[in-house]
C-alpha positions as CSV (number, residue, x, y, z in Angstrom):
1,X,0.0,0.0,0.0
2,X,1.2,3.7,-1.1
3,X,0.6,4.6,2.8
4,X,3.3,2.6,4.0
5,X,5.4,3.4,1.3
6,X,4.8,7.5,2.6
7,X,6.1,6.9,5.6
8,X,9.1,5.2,4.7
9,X,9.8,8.7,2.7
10,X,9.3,10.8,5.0
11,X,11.7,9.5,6.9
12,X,14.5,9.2,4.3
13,X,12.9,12.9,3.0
14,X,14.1,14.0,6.7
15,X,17.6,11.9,6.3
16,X,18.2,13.8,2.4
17,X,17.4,17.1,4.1
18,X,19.6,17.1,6.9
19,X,22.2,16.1,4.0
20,X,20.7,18.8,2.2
21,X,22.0,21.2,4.7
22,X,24.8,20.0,5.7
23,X,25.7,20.5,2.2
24,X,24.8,24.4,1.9
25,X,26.8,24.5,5.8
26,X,28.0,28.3,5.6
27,X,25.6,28.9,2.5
28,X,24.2,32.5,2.5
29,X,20.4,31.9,3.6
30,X,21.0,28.7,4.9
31,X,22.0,28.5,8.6
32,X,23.3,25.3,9.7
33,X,21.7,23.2,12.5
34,X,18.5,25.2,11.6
35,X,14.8,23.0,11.1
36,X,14.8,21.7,7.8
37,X,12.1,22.5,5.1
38,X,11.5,21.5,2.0
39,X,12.7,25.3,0.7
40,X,15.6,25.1,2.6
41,X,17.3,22.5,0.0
42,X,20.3,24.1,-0.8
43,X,20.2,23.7,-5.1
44,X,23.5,24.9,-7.1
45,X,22.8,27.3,-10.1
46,X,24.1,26.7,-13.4
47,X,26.3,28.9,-14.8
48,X,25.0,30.4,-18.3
49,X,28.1,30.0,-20.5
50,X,28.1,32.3,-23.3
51,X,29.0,30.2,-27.1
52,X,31.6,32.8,-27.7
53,X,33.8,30.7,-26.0
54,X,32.7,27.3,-27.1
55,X,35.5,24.4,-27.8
56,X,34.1,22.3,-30.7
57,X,34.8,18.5,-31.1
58,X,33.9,15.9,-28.5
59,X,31.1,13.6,-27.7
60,X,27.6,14.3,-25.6
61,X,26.7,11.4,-24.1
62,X,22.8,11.5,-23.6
63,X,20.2,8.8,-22.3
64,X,16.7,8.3,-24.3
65,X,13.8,6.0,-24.9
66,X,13.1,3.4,-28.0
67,X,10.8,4.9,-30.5
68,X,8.4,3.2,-31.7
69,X,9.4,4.1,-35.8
70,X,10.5,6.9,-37.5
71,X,7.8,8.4,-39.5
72,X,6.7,12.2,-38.4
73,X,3.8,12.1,-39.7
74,X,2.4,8.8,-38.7
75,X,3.7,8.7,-35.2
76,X,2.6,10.9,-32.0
77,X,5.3,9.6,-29.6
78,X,7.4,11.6,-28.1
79,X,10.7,9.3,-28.5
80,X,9.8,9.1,-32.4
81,X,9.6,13.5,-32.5
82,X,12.8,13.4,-30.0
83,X,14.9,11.5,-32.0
84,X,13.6,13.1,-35.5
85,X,14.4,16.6,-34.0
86,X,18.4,15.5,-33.9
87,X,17.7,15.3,-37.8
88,X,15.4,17.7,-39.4
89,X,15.1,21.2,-39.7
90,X,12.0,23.2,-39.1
91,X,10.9,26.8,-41.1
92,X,11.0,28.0,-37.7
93,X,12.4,28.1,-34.3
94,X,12.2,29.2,-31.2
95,X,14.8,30.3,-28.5
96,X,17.2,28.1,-26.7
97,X,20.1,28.2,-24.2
98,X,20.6,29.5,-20.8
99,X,20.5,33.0,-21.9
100,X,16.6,32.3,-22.4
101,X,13.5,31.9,-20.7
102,X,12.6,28.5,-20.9
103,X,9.0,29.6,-21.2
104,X,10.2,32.1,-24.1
105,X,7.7,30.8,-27.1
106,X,8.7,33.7,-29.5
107,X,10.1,32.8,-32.9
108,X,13.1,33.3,-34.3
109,X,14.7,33.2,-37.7
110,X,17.2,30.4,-36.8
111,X,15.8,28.0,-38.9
112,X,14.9,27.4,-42.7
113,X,12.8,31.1,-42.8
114,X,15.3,34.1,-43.1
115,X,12.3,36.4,-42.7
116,X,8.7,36.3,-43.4
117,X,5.2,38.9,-43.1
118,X,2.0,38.2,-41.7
119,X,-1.2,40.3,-43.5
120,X,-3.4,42.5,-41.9
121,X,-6.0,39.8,-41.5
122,X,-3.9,37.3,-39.8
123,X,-4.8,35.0,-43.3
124,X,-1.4,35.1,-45.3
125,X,2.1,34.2,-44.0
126,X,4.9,34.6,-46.5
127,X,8.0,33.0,-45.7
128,X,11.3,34.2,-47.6
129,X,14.1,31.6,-47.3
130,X,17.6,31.1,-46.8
131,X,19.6,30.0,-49.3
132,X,22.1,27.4,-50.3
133,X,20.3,25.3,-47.9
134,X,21.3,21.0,-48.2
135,X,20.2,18.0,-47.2
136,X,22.3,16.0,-45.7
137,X,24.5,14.4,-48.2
138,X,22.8,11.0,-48.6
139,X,20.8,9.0,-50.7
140,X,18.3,9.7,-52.2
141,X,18.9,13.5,-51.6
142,X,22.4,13.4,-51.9
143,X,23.0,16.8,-50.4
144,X,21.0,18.7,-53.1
145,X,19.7,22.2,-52.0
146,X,16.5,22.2,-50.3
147,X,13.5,24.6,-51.8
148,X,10.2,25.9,-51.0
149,X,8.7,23.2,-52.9
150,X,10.2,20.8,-50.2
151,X,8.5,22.5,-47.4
152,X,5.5,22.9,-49.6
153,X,5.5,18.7,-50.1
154,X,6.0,18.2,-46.6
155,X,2.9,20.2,-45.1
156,X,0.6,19.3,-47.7
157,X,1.8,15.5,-47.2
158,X,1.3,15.9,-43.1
159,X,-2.2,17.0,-44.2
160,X,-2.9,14.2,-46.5
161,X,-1.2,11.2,-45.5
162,X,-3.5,7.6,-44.6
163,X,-4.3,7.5,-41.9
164,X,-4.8,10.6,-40.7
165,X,-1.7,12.1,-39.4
166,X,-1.6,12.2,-35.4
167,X,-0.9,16.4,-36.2
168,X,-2.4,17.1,-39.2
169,X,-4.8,19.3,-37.1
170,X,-2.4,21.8,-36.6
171,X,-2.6,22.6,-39.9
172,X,-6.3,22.4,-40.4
173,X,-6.7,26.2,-41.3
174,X,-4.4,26.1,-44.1
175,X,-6.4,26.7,-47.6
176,X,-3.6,26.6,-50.0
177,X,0.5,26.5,-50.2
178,X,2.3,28.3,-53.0
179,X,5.8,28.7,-53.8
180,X,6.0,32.0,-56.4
181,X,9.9,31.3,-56.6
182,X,12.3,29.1,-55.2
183,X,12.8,30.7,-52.2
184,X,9.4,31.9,-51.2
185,X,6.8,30.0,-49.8
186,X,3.4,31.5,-49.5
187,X,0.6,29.7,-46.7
188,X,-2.9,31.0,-46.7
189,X,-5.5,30.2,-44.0
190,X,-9.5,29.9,-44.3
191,X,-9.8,31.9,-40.9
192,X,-6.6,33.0,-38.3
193,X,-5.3,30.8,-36.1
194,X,-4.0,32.5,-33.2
195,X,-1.0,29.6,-32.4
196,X,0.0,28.7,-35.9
197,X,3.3,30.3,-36.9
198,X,3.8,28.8,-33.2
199,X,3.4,25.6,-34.5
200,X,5.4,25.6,-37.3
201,X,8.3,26.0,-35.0
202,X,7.3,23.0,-32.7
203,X,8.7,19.4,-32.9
204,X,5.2,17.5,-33.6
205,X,5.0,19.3,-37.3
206,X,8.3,21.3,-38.0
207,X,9.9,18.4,-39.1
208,X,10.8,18.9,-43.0
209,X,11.5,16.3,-44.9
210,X,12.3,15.2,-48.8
211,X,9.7,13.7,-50.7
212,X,12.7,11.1,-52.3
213,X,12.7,9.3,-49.3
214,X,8.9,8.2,-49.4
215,X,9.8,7.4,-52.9
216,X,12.1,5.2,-52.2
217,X,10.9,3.5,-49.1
218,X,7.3,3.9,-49.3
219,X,6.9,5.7,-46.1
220,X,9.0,6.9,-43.2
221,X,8.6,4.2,-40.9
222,X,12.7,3.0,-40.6
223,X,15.4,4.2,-39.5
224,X,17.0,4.6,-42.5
225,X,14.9,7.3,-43.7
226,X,15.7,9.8,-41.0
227,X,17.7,12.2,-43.4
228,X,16.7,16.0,-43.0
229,X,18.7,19.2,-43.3
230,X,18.9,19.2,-39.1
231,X,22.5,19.9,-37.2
232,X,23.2,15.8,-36.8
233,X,22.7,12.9,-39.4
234,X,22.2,9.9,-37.9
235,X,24.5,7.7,-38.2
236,X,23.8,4.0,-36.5
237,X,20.8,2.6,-34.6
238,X,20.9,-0.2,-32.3
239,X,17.1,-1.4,-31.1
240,X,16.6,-1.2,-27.7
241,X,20.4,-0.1,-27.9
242,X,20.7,3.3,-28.6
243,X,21.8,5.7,-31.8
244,X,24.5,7.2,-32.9
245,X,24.2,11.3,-34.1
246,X,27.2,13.1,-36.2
247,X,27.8,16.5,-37.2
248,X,26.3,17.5,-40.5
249,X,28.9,18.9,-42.3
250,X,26.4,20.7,-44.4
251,X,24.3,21.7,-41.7
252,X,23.4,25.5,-43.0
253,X,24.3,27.4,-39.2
254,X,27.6,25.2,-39.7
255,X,29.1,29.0,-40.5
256,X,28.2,29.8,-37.0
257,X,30.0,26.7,-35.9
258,X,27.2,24.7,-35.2
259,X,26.5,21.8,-33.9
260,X,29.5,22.2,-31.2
261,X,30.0,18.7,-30.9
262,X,31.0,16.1,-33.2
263,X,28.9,13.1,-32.0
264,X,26.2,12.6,-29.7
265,X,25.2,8.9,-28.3
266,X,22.1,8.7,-27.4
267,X,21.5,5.3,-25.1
268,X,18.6,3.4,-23.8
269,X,19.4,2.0,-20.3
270,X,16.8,-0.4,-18.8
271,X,16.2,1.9,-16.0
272,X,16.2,4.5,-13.6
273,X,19.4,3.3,-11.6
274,X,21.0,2.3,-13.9
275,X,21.1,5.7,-15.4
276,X,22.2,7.1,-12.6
277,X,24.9,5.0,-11.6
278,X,26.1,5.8,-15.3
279,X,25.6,9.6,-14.8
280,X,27.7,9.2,-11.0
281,X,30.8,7.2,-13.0
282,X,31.2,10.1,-15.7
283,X,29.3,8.2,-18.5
284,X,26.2,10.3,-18.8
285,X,27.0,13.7,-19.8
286,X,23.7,14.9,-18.5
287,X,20.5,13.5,-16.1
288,X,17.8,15.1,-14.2
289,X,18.0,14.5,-10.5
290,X,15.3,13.6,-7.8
291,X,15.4,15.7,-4.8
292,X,16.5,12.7,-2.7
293,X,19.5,11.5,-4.9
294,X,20.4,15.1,-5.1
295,X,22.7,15.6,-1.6
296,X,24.8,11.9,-2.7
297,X,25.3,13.0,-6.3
298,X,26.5,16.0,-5.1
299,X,29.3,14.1,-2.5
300,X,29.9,11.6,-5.2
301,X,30.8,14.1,-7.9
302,X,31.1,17.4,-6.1
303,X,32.0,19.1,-9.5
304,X,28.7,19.0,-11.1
305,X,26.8,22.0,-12.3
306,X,22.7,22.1,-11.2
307,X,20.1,24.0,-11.9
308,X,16.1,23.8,-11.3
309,X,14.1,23.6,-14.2
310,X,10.8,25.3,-15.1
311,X,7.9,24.0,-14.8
312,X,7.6,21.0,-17.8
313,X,5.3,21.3,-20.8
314,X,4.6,17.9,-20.3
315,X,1.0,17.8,-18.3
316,X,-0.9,14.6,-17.0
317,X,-4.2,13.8,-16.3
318,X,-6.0,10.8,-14.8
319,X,-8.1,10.1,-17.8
320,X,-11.8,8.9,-17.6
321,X,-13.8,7.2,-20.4
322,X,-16.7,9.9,-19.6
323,X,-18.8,9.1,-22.0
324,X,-19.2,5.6,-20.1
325,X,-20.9,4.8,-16.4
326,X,-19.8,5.4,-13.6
327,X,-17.8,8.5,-15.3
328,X,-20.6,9.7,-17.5
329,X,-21.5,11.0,-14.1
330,X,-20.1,14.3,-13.3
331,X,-20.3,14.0,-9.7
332,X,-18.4,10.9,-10.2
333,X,-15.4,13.0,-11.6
334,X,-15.9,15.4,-9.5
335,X,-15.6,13.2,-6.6
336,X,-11.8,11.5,-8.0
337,X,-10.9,15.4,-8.1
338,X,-11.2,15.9,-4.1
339,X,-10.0,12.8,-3.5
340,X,-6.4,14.0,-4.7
341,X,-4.6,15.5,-2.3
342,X,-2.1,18.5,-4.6
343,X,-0.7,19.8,-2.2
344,X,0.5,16.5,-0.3
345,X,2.0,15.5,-3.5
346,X,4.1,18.3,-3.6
347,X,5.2,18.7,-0.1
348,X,6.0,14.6,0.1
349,X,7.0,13.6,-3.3
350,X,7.9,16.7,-4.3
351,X,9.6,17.4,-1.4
352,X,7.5,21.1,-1.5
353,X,8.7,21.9,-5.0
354,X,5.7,22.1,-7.4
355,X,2.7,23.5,-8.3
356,X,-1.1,22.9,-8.2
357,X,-2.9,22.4,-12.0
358,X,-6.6,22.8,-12.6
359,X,-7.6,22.1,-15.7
360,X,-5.8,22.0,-19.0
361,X,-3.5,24.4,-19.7
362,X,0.1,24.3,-18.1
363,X,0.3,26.8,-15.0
364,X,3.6,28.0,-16.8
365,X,1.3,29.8,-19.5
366,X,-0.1,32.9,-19.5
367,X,-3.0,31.5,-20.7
368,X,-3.7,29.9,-17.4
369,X,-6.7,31.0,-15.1
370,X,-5.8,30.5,-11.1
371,X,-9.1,31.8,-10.4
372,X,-11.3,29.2,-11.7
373,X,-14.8,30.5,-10.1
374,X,-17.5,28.7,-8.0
375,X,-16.3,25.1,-9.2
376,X,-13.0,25.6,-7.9
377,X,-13.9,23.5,-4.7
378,X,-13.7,20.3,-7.1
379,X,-10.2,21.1,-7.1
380,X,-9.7,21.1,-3.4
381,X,-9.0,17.8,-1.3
382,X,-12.3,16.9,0.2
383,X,-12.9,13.2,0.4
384,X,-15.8,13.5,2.9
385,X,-17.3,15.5,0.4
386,X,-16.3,13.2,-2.4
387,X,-17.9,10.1,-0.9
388,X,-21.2,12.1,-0.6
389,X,-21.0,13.3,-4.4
390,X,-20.6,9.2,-5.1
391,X,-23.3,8.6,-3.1
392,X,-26.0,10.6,-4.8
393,X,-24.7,9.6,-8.0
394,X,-25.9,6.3,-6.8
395,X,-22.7,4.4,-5.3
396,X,-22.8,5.0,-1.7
397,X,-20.2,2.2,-1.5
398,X,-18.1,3.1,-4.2
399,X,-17.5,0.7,-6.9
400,X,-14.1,-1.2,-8.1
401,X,-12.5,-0.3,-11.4
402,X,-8.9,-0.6,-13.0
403,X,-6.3,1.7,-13.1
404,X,-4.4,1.4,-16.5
405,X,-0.8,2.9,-16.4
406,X,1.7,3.2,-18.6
407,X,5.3,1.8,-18.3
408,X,6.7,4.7,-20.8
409,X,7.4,7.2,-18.2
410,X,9.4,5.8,-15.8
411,X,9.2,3.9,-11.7
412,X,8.3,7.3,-10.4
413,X,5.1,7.3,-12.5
414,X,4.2,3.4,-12.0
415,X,4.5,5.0,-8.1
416,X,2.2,7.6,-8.3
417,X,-0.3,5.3,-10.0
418,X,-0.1,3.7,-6.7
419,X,-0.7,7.0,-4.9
420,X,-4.1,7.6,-7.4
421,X,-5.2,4.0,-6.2
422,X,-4.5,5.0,-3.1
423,X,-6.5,7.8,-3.0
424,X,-9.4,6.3,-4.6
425,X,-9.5,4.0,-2.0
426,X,-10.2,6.7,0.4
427,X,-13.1,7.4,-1.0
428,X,-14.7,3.8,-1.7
429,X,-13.6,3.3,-5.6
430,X,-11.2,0.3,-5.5
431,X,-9.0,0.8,-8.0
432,X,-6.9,-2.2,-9.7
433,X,-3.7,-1.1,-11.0
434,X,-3.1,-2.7,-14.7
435,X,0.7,-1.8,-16.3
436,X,0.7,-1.6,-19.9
437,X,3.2,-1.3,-21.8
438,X,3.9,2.4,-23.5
439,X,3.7,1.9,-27.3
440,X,0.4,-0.9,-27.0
441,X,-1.3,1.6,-24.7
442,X,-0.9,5.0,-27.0
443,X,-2.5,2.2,-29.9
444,X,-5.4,1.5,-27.7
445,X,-5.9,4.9,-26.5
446,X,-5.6,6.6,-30.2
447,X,-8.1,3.7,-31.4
448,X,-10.9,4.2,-28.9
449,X,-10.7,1.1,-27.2
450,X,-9.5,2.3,-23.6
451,X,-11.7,1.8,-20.8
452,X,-12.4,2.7,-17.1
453,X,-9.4,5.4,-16.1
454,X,-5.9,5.8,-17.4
455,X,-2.6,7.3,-16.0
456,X,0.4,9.5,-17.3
457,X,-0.4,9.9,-21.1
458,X,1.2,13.2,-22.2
459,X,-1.2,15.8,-24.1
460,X,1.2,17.5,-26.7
461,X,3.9,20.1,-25.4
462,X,2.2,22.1,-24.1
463,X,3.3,25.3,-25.1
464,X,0.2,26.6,-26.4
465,X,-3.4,26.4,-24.8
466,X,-4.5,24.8,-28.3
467,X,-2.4,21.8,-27.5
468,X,-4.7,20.6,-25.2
469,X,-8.2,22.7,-24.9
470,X,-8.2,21.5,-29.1
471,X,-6.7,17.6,-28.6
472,X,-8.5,16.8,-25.3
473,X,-12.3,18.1,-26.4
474,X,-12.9,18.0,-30.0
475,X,-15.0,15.2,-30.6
476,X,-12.8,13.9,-33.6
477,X,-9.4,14.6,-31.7
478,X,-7.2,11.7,-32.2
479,X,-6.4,12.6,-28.7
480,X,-9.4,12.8,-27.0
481,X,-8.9,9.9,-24.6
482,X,-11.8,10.8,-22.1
483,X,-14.1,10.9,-25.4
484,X,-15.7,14.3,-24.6
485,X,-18.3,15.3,-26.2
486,X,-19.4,18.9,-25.0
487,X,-20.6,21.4,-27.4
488,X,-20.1,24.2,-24.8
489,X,-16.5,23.4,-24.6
490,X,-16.3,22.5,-28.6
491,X,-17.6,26.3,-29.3
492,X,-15.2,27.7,-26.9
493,X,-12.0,25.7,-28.3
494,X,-12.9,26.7,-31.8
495,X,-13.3,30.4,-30.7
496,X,-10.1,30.8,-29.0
497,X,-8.0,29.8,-32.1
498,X,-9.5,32.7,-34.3
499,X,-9.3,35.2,-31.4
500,X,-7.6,38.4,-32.8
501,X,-5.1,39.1,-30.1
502,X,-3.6,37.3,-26.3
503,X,-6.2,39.3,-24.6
504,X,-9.7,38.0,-26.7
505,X,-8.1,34.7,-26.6
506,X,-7.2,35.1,-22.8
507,X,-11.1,35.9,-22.0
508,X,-12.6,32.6,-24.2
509,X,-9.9,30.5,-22.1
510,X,-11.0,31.8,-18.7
511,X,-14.5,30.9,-19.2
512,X,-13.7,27.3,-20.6
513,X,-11.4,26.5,-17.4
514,X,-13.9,27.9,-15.3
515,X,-17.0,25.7,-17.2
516,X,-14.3,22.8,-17.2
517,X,-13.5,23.1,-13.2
518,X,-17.6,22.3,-13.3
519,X,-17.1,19.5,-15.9
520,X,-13.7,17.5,-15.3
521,X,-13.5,15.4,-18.2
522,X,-9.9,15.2,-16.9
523,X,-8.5,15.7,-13.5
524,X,-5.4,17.0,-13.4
525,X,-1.9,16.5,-11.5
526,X,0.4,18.9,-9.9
527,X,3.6,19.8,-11.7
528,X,6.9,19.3,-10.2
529,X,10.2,21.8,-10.2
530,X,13.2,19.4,-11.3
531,X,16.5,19.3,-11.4
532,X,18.9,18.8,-14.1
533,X,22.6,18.1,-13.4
534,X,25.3,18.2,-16.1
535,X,29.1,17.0,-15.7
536,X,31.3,19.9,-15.3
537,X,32.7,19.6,-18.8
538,X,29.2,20.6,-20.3
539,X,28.5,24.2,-21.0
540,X,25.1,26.2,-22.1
541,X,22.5,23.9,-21.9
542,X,19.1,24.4,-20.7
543,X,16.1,22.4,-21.0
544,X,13.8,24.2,-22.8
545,X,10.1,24.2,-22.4
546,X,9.8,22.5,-25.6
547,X,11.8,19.9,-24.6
548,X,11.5,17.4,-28.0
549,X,13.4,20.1,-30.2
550,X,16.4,18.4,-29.1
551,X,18.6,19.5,-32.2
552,X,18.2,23.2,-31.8
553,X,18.8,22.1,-28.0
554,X,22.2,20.3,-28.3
555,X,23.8,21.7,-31.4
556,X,24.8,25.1,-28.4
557,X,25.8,22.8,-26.2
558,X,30.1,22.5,-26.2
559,X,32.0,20.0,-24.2
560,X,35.2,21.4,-23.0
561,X,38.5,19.9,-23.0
562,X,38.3,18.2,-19.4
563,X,35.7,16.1,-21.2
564,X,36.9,12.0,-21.3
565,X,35.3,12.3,-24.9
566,X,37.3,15.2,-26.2
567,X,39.7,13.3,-29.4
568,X,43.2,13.2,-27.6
């Protein structure tokens, strides 16, 4: 039982703390001997390293998942997008590196675009751009210079391919593509759409690629066809192993001196532990950290360079079939809601690092209501109340049901699945906990056939509200688990994409959080603050809140010449 498991953590939460502290002894703010508290943790700031004095060469050694193919367009996972984003380029980008807030959605002109105009009616984008631009030198491409016509192919083919493209709805507004020249690529949309150069810069759709390729192979599905115009060509895969990324020599910011480094290896390791025991002996160039780990890692290998991350894009929800009894009951939802206790989670498991979530949208985005009117009790742990809201819905003794979680995301998450069973418990729903395994679970779940509640799914990046206010409540959404089907909510997801400016859009996402407090088609989890830790040879990284654009990510980051991977 999860309760039993709690109080074995708190008492190693006290043991790390007083570690903490003895730690941050003679630390300004820190006093030592003092009571510890969760904000008393004493976490080392990274040092924002400018690239003017970046050392290239070397190898970044980097630990990842197995994805389940390679085709953009026909895969939503998020290892498939990671490893593709080492490869391709995008029109688009946004800004990384520690000189940036990781929150900081505005685009740049660092990728394929040089510049581009918007009309007056928020209807045509032209895009002028760069060039002498190559794909990577191999076949079928064979380095030849990539065109507007190329990025034309690839949007029109994300919009047409069978089946329907996981992301083709990000592109749903577009009416035409045209390409006066070479270098000029004209979009027009049937009505605005506030997030859309947005998503052109994102790593679900950004990812170009050459139309030779599905020639050849027929689709995009192997590993062989990942060839883009990105910073790193990849060079070997290994299932279950890992891959192998170079330095594209053609890469067109290879003028600035990017990528930095000449290789990155990029390893699946079985698990957790193992991870870290590879990141503690020097071969892991870069690991998040729990909060507990944190005071040993930093005995073991004193040198390393920490910093706390923002808040993830990467939201979960327990996820309800509500269009199904018992969950077709609203009381029903709204009676799991009080039985999760937020701010427990965060003071225990987070060890007081987090923050509450209500609804939808990420609490990093300034789309997010804190506010959420009269229904904002739903939010708040009650489970006295929650066993009289299953009572009038007709289950005065609760009911038993199963608890699907996915093994994708890690021990921690299997953990907290215990936590939600836990909780449920509390309140007389007896929930049996069923693993499934990550790539047969986003199949079910995508097809429909997912029943009762499921656990730790991730809803899109995040960045912008659309991500999940558009996914989650369409009634066609490939990703729209809890199969809502709410024409309130429908109206108000549609409105909020044509809304002129932040501050209509703003006022059409405050009343669907507060009519979806009411609702809870999804009940959300709090978001932790993490910890990243990098070897001390690593310089100017930072996660960024679009965490999956891992090429514009790693082609800043240098390894000095300290680094066991540097060439002797």
């Amino acid at each position: 039982m999860f309760t039993k498991r709690t109080a074995v953590f708190l008492l190693v939460l006290g043991l790390a703390l007083a570690l903490c502290l003895a730690c941050a002894a003679g630390e300004e703010g820190v006093t030592p001997g003092a009571k510890a508290t969760p904000t008393e943790v004493f976490i080392p700031k990274a040092t924002a390293v400018s690239e003017e004095f970046a050392t290239p060469g070397g190898v970044l050694r980097l630990v990842g998942g197995e994805p389940p193919n390679w085709d953009a367009h026909r895969q939503h996972s998020y290892q498939t997008h990671r490893v593709l984003n080492f490869v391709h380029a995008r029109l688009v980008t946004f800004k990384f590196g520690p000189k940036y807030d990781p929150w900081d959605i505005s685009v740049t002109n660092n990728g394929l675009a040089e510049s581009w105009e918007i009309s007056s009616d928020a209807l045509v984008y032209t895009f002028h751009l760069k060039k002498g631009v190559k794909w990577q030198d191999k076949p079928p491409v064979n380095g030849r210079e990539l065109v507007a016509e190329d990025i034309k192919w690839t949007y029109e083919h994300l919009m047409n391919v069978k089946p329907t493209a996981t992301y083709a709805w990000k592109l749903d507004a577009v009416s035409k593509i045209e390409c006066p020249d070479k270098y000029t690529l004209v979009i027009t949309l049937k009505e605005p759409r506030a997030p859309f150069l947005g998503f052109l810069a994102d790593s679900y759709i950004g990812e170009i690629l050459p139309r030779e390729v599905e020639e050849k192979y027929g689709d995009f599905m192997k590993s062989e066809t990942a060839i883009g115009a990105g910073p790193f060509m990849l060079q070997s895969y290994t299932p279950d192993v890992g891959q192998v990324y170079v330095k594209n020599p053609t890469y067109f910011r290879a003028k600035e001196g990017l990528p930095y480094v000449d290789e990155i290896r990029m390893m699946v390791l079985p698990d957790s532990s193992t991870t870290l025991a590879a990141f503690r002996a020097g071969n892991l160039d870069i690991r998040g950290i729990s909060r507990l780990d944190l005071p040993s890692v930093m005995q073991t290998n004193p040198g390393i360079n920490c910093y706390e991350t923002a808040i993830t894009a990467s939201i979960s929800h327990l996820t309800p079939r509500v269009d199904k009894p018992p969950y077709n009951d609203v009381r029903v939802r709204q009676a799991i809601s009080m039985a999760l206790n937020q701010q427990e989670i965060i003071d225990s498991l987070y060890l007081g690092y987090g923050v509450e979530m209500h609804g939808p949208i990420n609490p990093a985005s300034q789309f997010y209501l804190k506010d959420q009117g009269e229904c904002a009790k739903y939010g708040k742990y009650n489970p006295e109340e929650a066993r009289k809201l299953l009572a009038e819905a007709g289950y005065p003794n609760g009911f038993e049901t199963t608890l699907n979680v996915s093994l994708g995301y890690g021990a921690t998450y299997e953990e907290y699945a215990e936590y939600w069973a836990d909780s449920l418990a509390k309140i007389g729903i007896k929930a049996k906990i069923k693993k499934v395994d990550y790539a047969g679970g986003v199949s079910v779940m995508a097809t429909g056939k997912n029943e009762d509640l499921w656990w730790k799914y991730n809803y899109g990046d995040g960045l912008d509200p659309d991500e999940q206010v558009w996914q989650l409540y369409i009634p066609d959404s490939i990703k729209n688990w809890a199969k809502v089907n709410d024409s309130k909510l429908t109206e108000l997801a549609e409105a909020q994409r044509k809304a002129k400016n932040d501050e209509e859009r703003k006022r059409i996402l405050a009343e669907f959080q507060r009519y979806e407090a009411c609702q809870l088609n999804y009940i959300a989890w709090p978001q932790a603050v993490g910890i990243t830790c990098m070897q001390p040879w690593v310089h100017n990284y930072r996660l960024h809140a679009a965490s999956y654009v891992t090429g514009s990510i790693y082609e800043i980051v240098w390894v000095d010449q300290t680094s066991p991977t540097r060439k002797k």
